[in-house]
C-alpha positions in Angstrom: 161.0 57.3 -76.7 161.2 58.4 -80.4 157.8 59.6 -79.9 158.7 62.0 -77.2 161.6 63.4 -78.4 159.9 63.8 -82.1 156.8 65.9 -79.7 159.9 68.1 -78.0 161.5 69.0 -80.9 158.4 70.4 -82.8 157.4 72.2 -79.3 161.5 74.2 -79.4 160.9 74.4 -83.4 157.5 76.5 -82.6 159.2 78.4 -79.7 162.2 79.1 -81.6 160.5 80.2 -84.5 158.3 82.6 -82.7 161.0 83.9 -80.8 158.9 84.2 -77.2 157.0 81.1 -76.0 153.6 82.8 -75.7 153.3 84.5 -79.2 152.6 81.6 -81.1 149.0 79.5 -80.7 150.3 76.3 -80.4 152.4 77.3 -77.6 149.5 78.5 -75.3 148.8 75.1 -73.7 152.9 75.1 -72.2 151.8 78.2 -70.1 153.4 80.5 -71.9 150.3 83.4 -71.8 151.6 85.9 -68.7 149.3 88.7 -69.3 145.8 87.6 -68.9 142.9 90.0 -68.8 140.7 90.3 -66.6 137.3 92.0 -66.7 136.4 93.1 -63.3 136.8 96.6 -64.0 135.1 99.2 -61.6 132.4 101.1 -62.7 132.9 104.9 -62.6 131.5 106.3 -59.6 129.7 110.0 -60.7 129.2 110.9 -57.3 132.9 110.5 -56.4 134.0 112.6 -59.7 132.1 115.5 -58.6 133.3 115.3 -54.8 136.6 115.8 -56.6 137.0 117.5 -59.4 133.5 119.8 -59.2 133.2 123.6 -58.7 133.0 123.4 -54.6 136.4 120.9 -54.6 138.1 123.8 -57.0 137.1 126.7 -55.6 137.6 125.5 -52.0 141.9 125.4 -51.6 144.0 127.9 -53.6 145.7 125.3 -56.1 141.9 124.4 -57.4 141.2 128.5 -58.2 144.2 127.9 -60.0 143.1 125.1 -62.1 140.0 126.9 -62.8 141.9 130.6 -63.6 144.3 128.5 -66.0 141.1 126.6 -67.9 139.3 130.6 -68.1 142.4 132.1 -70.0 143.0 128.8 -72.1 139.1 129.3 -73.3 137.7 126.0 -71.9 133.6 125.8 -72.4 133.7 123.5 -69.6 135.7 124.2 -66.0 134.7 122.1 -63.6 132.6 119.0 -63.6 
């Protein structure tokens, strides 16, 4: 019983010391980790970045010759993709 209560103690000295149960190592086996991260990331699509932000998308409605007109008077190199 000692045992167990010795084992507790350390486990609320660690957690108090760190002040948030998943900042300190030892901690990480009480489940403490809540932002795990995971690397299925999408790969960019090129295709898909042209459909929407090339020349044809920005010239086509009103608000995209605007985005254009506003990157020619700010001196962009580039204007479209």
């Amino acid at each position: 019983m000692s045992l167990l209560a010795n084992g507790w103690t350390r486990v609320a000295q660690l957690v108090l010391r760190s002040g948030h149960p998943g900042q300190c190592g030892q901690c990480v086996q009480l489940g403490g980790v809540r932002h795990n991260v995971r690397w299925f990331f999408e790969k960019p699509s090129e295709v898909k970045r042209i459909r929407k932000h090339g020349w044809i998308a920005r010239i086509s409605t009103q608000k995209g010759r605007n985005i254009v007109m506003r990157r020619i008077l700010r001196g962009r190199h580039v204007l479209t993709h």
